[in-house]
C-alpha positions as CSV (number, residue, x, y, z in Angstrom):
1,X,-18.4,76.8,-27.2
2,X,-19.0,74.4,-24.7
3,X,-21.4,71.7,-25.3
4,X,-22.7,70.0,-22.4
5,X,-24.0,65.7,-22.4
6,X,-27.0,65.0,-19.6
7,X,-26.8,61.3,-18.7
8,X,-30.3,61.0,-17.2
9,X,-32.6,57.6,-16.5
10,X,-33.9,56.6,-13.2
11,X,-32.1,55.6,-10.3
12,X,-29.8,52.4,-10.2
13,X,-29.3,52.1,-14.1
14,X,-25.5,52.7,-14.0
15,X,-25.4,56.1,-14.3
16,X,-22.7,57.2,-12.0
17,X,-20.5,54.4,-13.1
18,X,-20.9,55.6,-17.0
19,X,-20.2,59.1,-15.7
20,X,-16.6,58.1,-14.0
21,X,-15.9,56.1,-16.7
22,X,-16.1,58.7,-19.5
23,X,-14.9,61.6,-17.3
24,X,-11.6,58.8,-16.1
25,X,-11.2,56.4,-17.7
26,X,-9.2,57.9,-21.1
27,X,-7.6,59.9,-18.7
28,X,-8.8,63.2,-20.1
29,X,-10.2,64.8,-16.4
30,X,-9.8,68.8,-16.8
31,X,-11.8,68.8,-14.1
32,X,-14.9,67.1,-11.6
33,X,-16.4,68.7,-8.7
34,X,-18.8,66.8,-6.8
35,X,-21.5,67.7,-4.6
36,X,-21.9,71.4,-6.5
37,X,-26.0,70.4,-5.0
38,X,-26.5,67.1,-3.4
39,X,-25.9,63.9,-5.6
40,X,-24.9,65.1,-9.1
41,X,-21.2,65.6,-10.2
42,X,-19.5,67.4,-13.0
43,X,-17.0,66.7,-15.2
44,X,-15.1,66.6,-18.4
45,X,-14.5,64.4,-21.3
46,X,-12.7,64.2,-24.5
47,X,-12.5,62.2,-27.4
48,X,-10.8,61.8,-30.6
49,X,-10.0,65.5,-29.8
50,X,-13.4,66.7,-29.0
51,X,-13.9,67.8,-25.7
52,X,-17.1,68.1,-24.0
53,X,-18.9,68.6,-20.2
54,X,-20.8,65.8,-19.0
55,X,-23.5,65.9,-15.7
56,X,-24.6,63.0,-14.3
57,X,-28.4,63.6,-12.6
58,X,-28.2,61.8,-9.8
59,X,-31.0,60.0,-8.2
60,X,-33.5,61.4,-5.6
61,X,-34.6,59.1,-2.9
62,X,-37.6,59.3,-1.5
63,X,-40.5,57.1,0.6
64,X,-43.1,58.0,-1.3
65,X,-43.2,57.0,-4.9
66,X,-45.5,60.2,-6.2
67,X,-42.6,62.3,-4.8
68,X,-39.9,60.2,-6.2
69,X,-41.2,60.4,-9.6
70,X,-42.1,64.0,-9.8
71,X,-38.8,64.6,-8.4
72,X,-36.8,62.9,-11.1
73,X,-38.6,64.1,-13.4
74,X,-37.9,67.3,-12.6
75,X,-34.2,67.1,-12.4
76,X,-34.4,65.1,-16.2
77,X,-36.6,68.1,-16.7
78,X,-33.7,70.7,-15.6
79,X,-31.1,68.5,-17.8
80,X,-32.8,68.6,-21.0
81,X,-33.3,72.2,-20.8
82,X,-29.6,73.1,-20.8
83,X,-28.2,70.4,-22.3
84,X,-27.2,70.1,-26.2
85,X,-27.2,66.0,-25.9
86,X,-28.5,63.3,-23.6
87,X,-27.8,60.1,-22.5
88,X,-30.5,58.0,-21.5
89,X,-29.5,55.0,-19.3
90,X,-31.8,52.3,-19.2
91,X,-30.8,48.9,-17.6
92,X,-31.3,45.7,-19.4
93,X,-31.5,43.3,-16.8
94,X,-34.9,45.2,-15.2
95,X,-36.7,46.0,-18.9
96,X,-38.5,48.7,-19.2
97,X,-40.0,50.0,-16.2
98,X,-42.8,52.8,-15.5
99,X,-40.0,55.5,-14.8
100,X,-38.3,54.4,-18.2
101,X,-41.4,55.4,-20.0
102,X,-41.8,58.7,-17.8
103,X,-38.4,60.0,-19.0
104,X,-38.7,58.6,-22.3
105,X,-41.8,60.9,-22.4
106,X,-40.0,64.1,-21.4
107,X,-37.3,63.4,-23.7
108,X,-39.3,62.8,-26.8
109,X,-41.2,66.1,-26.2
110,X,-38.1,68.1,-25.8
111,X,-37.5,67.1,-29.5
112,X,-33.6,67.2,-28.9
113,X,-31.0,64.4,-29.7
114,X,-30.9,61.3,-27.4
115,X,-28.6,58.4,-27.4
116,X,-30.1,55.4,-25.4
117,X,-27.6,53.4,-23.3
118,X,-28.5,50.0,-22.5
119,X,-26.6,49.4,-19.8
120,X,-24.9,45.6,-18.0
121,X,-25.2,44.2,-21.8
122,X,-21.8,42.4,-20.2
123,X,-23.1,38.8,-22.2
124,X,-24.8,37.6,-25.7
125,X,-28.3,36.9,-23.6
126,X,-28.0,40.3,-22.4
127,X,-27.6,41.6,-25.8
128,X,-31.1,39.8,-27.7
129,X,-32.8,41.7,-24.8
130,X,-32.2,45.1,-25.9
131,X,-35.0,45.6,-28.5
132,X,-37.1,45.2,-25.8
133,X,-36.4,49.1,-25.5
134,X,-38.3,49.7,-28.7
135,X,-41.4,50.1,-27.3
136,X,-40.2,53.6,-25.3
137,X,-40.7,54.9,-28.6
138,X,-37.7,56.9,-29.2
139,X,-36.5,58.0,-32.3
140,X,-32.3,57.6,-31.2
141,X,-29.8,54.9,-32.0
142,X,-29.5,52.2,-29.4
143,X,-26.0,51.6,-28.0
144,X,-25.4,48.8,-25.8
145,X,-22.7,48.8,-22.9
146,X,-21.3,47.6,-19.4
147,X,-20.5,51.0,-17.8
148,X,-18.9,48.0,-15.3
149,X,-16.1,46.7,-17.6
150,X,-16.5,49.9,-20.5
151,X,-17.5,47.5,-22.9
152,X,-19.1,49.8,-25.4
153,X,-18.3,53.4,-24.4
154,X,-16.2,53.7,-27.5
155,X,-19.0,53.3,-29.8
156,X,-21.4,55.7,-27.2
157,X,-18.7,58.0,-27.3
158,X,-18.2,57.8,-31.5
159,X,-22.2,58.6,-31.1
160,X,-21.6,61.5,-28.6
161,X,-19.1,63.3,-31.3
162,X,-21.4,62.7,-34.2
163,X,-24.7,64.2,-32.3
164,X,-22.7,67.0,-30.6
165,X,-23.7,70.2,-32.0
166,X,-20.8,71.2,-34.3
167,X,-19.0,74.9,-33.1
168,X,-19.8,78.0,-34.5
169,X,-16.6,80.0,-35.1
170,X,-17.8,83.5,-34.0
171,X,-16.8,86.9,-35.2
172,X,-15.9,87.9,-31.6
173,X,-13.4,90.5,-31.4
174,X,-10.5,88.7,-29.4
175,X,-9.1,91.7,-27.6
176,X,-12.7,92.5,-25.9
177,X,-13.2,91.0,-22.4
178,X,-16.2,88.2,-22.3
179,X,-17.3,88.6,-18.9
180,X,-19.8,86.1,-17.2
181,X,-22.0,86.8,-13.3
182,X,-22.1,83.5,-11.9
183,X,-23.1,82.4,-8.1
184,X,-25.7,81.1,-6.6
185,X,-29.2,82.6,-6.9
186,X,-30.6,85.6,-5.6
187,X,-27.1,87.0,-4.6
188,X,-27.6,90.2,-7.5
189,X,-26.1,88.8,-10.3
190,X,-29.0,89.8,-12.6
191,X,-29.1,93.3,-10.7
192,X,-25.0,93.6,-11.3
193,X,-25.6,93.2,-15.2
194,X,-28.6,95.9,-15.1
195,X,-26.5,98.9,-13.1
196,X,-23.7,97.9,-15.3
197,X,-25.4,98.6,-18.3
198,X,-28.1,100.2,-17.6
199,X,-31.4,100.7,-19.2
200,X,-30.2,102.5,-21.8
201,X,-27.7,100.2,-23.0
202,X,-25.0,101.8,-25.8
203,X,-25.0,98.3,-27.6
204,X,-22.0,98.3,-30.4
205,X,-22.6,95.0,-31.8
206,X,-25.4,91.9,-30.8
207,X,-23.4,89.2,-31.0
208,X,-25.4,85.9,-31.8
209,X,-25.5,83.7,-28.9
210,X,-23.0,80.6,-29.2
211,X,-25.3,78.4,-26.1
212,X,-29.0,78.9,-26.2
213,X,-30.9,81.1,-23.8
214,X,-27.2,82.7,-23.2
215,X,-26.8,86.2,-24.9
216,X,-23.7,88.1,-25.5
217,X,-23.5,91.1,-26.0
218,X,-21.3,94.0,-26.6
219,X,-21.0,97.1,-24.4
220,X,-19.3,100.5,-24.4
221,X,-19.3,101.9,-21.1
222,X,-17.6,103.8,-18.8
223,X,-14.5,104.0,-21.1
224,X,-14.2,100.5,-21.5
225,X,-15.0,98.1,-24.3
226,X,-16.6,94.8,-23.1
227,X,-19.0,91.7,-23.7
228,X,-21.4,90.7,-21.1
229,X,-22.3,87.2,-20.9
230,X,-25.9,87.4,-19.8
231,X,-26.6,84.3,-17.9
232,X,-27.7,85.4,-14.5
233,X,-31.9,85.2,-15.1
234,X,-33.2,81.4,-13.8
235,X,-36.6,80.7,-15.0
236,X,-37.5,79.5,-11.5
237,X,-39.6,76.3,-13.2
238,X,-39.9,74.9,-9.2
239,X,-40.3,76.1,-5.6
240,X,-37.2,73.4,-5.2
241,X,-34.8,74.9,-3.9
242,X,-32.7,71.8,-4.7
243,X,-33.2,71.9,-8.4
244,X,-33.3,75.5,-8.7
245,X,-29.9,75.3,-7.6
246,X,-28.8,72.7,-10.4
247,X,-30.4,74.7,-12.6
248,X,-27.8,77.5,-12.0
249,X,-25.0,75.4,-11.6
250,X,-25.8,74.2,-15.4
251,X,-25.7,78.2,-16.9
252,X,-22.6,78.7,-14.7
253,X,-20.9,75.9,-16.4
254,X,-21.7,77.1,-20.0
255,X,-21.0,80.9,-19.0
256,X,-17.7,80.1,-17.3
257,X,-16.6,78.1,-20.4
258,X,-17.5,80.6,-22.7
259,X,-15.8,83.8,-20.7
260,X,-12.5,85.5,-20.4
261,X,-13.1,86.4,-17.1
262,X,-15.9,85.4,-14.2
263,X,-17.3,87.2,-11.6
264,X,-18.3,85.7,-8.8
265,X,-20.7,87.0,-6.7
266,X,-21.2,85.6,-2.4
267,X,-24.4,86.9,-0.7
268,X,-22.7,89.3,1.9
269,X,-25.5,87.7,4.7
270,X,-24.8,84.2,3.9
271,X,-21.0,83.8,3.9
272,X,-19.2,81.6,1.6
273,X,-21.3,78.8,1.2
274,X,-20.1,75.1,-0.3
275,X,-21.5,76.0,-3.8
276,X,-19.8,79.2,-3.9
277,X,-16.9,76.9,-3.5
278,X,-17.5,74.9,-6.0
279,X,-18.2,77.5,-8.7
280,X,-14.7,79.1,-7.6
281,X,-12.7,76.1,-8.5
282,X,-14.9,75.5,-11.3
283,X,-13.4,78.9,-12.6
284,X,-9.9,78.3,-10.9
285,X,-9.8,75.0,-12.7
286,X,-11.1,76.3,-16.7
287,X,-8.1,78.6,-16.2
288,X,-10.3,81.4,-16.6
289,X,-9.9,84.7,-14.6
290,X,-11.6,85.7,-11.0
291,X,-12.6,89.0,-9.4
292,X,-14.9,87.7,-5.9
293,X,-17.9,90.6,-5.7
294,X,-19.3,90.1,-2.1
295,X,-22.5,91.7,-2.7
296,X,-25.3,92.9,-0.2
297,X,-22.4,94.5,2.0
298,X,-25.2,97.2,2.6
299,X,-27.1,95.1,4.9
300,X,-24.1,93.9,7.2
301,X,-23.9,95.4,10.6
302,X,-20.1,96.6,10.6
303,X,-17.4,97.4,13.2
304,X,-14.1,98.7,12.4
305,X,-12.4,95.5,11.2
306,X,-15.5,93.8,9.8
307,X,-14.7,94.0,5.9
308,X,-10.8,92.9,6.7
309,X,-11.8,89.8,8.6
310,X,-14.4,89.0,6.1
311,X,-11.7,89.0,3.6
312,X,-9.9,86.5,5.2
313,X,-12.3,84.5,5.9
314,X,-12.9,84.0,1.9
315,X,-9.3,83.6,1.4
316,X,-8.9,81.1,3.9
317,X,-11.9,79.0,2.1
318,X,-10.1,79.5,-1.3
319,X,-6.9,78.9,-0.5
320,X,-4.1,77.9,-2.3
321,X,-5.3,80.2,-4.5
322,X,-5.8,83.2,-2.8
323,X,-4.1,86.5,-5.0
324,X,-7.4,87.3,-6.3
325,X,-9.0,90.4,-6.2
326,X,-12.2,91.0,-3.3
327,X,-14.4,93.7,-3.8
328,X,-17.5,94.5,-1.6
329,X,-20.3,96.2,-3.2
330,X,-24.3,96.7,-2.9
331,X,-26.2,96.7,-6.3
332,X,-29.0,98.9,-4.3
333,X,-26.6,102.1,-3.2
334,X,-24.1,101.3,-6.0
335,X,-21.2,101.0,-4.2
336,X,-18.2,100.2,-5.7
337,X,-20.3,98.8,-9.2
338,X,-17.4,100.8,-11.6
339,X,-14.6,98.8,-9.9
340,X,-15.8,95.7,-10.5
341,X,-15.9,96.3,-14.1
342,X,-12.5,98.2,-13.7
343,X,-11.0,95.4,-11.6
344,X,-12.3,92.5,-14.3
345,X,-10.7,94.4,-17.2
346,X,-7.5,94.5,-15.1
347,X,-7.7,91.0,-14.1
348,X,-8.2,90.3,-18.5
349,X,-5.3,91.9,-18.6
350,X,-3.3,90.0,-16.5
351,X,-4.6,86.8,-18.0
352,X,-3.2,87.7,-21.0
353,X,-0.1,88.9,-20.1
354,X,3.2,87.6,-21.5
355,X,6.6,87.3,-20.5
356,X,9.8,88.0,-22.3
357,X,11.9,84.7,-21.7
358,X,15.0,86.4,-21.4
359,X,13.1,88.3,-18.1
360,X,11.7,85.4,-17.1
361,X,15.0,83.6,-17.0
362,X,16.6,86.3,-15.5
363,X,14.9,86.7,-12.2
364,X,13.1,83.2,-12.0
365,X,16.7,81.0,-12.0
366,X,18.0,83.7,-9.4
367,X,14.8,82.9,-7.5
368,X,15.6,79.0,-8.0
369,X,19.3,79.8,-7.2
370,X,18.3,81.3,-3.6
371,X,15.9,78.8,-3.1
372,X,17.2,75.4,-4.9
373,X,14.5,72.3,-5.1
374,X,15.8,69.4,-2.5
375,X,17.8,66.7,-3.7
376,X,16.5,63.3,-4.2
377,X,19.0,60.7,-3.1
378,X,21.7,62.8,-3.7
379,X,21.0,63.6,-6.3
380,X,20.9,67.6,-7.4
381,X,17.5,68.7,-8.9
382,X,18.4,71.4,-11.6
383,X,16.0,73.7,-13.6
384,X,18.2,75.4,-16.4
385,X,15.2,76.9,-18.4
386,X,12.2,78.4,-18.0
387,X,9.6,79.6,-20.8
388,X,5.8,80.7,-21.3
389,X,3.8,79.0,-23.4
390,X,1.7,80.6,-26.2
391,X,-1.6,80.0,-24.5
392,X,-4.5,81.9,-23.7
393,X,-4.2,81.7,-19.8
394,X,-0.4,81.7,-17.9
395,X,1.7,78.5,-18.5
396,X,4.9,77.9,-18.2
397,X,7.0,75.4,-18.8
398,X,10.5,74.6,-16.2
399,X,13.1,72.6,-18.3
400,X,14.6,70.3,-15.6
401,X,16.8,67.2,-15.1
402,X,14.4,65.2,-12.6
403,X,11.0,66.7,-13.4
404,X,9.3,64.3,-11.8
405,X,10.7,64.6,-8.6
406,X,9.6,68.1,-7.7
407,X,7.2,68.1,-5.5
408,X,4.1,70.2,-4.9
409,X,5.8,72.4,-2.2
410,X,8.3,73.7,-4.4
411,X,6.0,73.9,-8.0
412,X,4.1,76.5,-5.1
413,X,7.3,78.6,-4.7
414,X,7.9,78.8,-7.8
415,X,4.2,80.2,-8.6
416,X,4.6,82.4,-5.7
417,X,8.0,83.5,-7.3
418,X,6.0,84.5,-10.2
419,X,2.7,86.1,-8.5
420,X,5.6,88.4,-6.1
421,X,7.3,89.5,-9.7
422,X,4.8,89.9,-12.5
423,X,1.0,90.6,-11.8
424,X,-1.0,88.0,-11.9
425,X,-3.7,88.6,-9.6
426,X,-7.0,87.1,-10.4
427,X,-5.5,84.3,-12.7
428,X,-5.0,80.6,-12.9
429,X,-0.9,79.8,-13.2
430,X,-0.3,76.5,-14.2
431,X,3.4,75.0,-14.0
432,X,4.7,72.2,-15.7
433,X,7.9,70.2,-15.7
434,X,10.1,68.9,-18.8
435,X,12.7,67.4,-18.9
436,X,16.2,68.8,-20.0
């Protein structure tokens, strides 16, 4: 389960400084992808052994103050409705301010928990000036902070963990594929999931959902066992094509967390676009597994070498990861529909395949022998053993003398070593060095 913290408040509060101090400064970045739509960022937090995903709303500028209001409330509007906590940033040095009370209203209505931030409390003046914030109203506990110096993020963060929605340890069946659609609207991913399963849908076993609005269920279809995470429908609140697109971006980061495998689907007439980017590394980077769907392919004109060029046009824009699988289909001719699902079950497969050490070491040291890593100094570099770790995505560990000398040229042989002698494809590998 992935739980996800909004920080939301108006502009110029201190957001974007509270976000890259709880997603950097404890160290604890799985990952942060910037500009997924124009000004908002995503990343990841843990603490005291809880992990969770934290957005930061960013603010939207404009000349006219009608627009700028409606706009951020909409965006606080889109981040409550996904999100299991929020953050409200207020700053102390301004008081409470019309936009303050606007998003204190939204929040209050939304009836979900809130932890208000005072923010710049960075000296005792500062600090008699908080209960000012009173008269918002809301019914959370106050925390006061300097986002600037991290004065106070420990107790925000103690808070976060207590307010956090605790997990709910499912029933799910560990050897069934959880498959999530994610991309950027209107590309099929809701018309995917219907030919998949069709309107007659042989359900085995509804499966309670572990986010809200997210369902997962359990198909048999096909000859294959295999839960669908259903996130693809976007109640489009907004002709804002902006914030419609953050809405997406918020279900793709609960649906990714919560999958074995993603499929990501590209609009065939649009090309790879910076969010499809974005969403690809977001998978790439949860370890999770990838089969690329370029839907639509129906509507391309074609020549002979259309669909091979196109295919390295995506693996150009995804590289260094590029051994995953491509597949072009059309949800309206149903071309190619069954080998998606057949390629996503491979691709599960491959995610959870394991190595026999004694194989491993047998052709990976002859593949360090041929290819040794360059000395440092003079000094011989020497990996001596090499082991999988019992994980649910590939990871192996390389026992060396100077781990922290190999560089990343080399830690890519040595995954390419692996992808050219045990299949991979569609998977995350992750490489680590120890030392000896």
């Amino acid at each position: 389960m992935g739980n996800i913290v909004a920080i939301v408040g108006r502009p110029n509060v201190g957001k974007s400084t509270l976000f890259n101090r709880l997603t950097e400064s404890r160290k604890a970045i799985v990952h942060e992808s910037s500009g997924v739509t124009r000004d908002r960022h995503y990343g990841k937090c843990e603490w005291n052994g809880v992990e969770f995903s934290v957005i930061d709303t960013g603010g939207y500028i404009d000349n006219s103050d009608d627009i700028f209001e409606r706009e951020i409330s909409k965006q606080v509007e889109l981040a409550i409705d996904e999100a299991d906590l929020m953050i409200f940033v207020v700053d102390v040095t301004t008081g409470v301010t019309d936009l303050d009370e606007t998003v204190a209203l939204l929040i209050k209505k939304s009836k979900k928990p809130v932890i208000l931030a005072v923010n710049k409390v960075d000296n005792n003046e500062r600090r008699n000036d908080i209960y000012d914030f009173y008269s918002l109203g809301l019914d959370s506990d106050f925390v006061s902070i300097s986002s600037i110096n991290g004065s106070g993020t420990g107790d925000l963060l103690d808070k976060t963990i207590e307010l956090l929605p605790k997990e709910i340890i499912e029933n799910l069946d560990e050897n069934v594929p959880k498959i999530a659609v994610v991309g950027r609207p209107n590309v099929g991913k809701s018309s995917l999931i219907n030919v998949l399963v069709g309107e007659e849908r042989n359900i085995v076993t509804p499966i309670a959902g572990t986010t809200r609005d997210t369902l997962n269920i359990r198909f048999n279809k096909f000859e294959h066992d295999f839960i669908i995470l259903d996130t693809a429908g976007l109640r489009k609140k907004t002709k804002v094509n902006e914030n419609i697109e953050f809405y997406s971006v918020m279900r793709s980061i609960r649906a990714i967390e919560n999958s074995d495998i993603c499929v990501l689907m590209i609009d065939a007439t649009q090309g790879v676009e910076a969010q499809d980017m974005n969403v690809f590394r977001l998978v790439q980077k949860n370890s999770k597994g990838i089969v690329v769907v370029v839907n639509k392919w129906d509507l391309v004109d074609k020549e002979t070498n259309t669909m091979k060029e196109y295919e390295e046009t995506i693996r150009e824009r995804i590289a260094p990861f590029t051994d995953v699988p491509i597949i072009f289909t059309s949800t309206i001719t149903k071309q190619r529909i069954l080998k998606v699902l057949e390629t996503a079950i491979s691709v599960y497969q491959n995610r959870r395949r394991r190595i026999q050490t004694s194989v491993l070491n047998k052709i990976m040291l002859e593949a360090i022998e041929n290819h040794e890593p360059p000395s440092v100094r003079g000094k011989f570099i020497q990996i001596k053993f090499v082991t999988q770790l019992p994980t649910y995505s590939p990871v192996f560990a390389f026992f060396t003398n100077m781990p922290q000398h190999i560089k990343d040229p080399y830690k890519r042989y040595l995954e390419n070593q692996l992808r050219k002698n045990f299949d991979f494809t569609g998977v995350p590998i992750k490489i680590f060095f120890r030392k000896k």
